[in-house]
N, C-alpha and C positions, 0 to 999 in steps of 0.2 A: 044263506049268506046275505048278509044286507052289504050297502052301500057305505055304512060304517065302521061294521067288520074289515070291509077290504081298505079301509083306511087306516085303519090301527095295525094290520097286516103293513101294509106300505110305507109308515112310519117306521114302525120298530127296527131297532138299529140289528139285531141279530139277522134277517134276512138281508141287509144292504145288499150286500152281492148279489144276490138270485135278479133277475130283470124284473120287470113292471107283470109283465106277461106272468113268469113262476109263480110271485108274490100274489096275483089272482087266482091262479089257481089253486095256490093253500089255503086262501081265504074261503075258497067254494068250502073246504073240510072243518070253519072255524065258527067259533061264537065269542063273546064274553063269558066272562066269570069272573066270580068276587071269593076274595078266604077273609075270615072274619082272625083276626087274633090269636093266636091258639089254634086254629083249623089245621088237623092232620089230612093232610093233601092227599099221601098215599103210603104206604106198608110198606116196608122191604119185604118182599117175599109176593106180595100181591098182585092180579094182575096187572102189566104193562097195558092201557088200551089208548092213553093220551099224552099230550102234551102241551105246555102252557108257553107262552113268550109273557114276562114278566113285565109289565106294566107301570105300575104304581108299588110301593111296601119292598117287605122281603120276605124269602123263603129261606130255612134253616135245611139243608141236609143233614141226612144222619143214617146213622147205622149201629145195628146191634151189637154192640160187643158184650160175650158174657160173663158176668158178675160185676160190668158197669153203666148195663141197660144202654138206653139209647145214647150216642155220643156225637155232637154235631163234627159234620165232616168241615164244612162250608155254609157261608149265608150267601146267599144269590139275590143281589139289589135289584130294582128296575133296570131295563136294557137289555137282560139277560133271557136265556129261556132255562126253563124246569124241566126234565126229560130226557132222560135219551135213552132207557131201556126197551123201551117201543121199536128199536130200530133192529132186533134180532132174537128168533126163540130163544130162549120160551116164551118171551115177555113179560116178562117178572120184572118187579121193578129190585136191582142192585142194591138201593139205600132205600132210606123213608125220606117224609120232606114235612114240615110242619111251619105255617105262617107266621113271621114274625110278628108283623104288623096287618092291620088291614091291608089289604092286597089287592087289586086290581090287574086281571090278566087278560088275556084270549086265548082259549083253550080248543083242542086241534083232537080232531077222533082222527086216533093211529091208525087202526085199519083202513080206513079209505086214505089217509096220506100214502101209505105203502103198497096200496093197489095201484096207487096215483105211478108212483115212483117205478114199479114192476111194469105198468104199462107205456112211461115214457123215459127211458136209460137215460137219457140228456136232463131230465128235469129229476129224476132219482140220482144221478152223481152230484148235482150244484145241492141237493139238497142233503144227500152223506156229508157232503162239501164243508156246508155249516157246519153240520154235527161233529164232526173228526174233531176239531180243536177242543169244543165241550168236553168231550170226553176225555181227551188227554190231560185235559188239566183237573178235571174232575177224580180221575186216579192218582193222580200225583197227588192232591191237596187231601185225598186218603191216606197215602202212603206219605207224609208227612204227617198227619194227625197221629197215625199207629204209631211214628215216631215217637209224638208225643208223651204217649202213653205209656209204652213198653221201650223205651228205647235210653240206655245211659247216654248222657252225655257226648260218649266220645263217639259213639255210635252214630247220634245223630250230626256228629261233626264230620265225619266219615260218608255218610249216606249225602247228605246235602256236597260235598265233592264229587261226588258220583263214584266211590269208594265200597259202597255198601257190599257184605256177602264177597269180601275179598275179590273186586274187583278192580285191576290196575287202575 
């Protein structure tokens, strides 16, 4: 970890919450990283072993659907992080992720975060803490895309109510 790493850590608006102290300690597990254009970050299906806090560019989520190949779920601007399969077996990443733009990130070896995490419960909850919301919205802006795709009309007029699957 440099001096620089813990400042782009400190900056980025996705750990705001964690304190000065946490935000050092994930920095100890970070480095930069760059995606060029086109760079496929990571596979659906592949191993889970990192995570990015998005910097600069975008990153396109996606996911395979079959007989319409890959289909972006979500773009993830700067501010944001990339990730969050890292957080529970198997560690497979859920979707793929592919660079919109040139990209600018700082990138986080999972395994030692979640050693991190397993050996301090105080600094492993503020840091699920983050993650909880990513994810929730990261399912739902799935389950609105499949909307998308397969879904008539009234269907997704329904589902967006919170109706879906005959629910009152």
């Amino acid at each position: 970890m440099t001096a620089q790493t813990q400042a782009r850590v400190a900056a980025h608006p996705f750990f705001a919450a964690l304190t000065s102290h946490q935000r050092a300690l994930l920095a100890e597990h970070a480095g930069p990283h760059s995606f060029a254009d086109g760079d496929r970050v990571f596979a659906q299906g592949a191993a889970a072993d990192r995570f990015w806090l998005i910097e600069t560019g975008s990153v396109a989520v996606d996911m395979r659907v079959p007989g319409r190949g890959d289909q972006v779920v979500e773009t993830l601007p700067a501010g944001t992080v990339l990730g969050w399969s890292w957080l529970h077996p198997p560690y497979r990443w859920h979707f793929g992720a592919r660079a919109r733009e040139r990209t600018e990130a700082v990138v986080f070896d999972a395994a030692a975060v979640r050693q991190r995490c397993a050996a301090d419960p105080v600094f492993g909850y503020a840091v699920l803490a983050c993650f909880t919301p990513v994810i929730i919205e990261r399912m739902q802006a799935t389950r609105l895309r499949l909307l998308d795709l397969y879904a008539s009309p009234n269907e997704i007029a329904r589902a967006e109510a919170g109706q879906a699957g005959g629910q009152p």
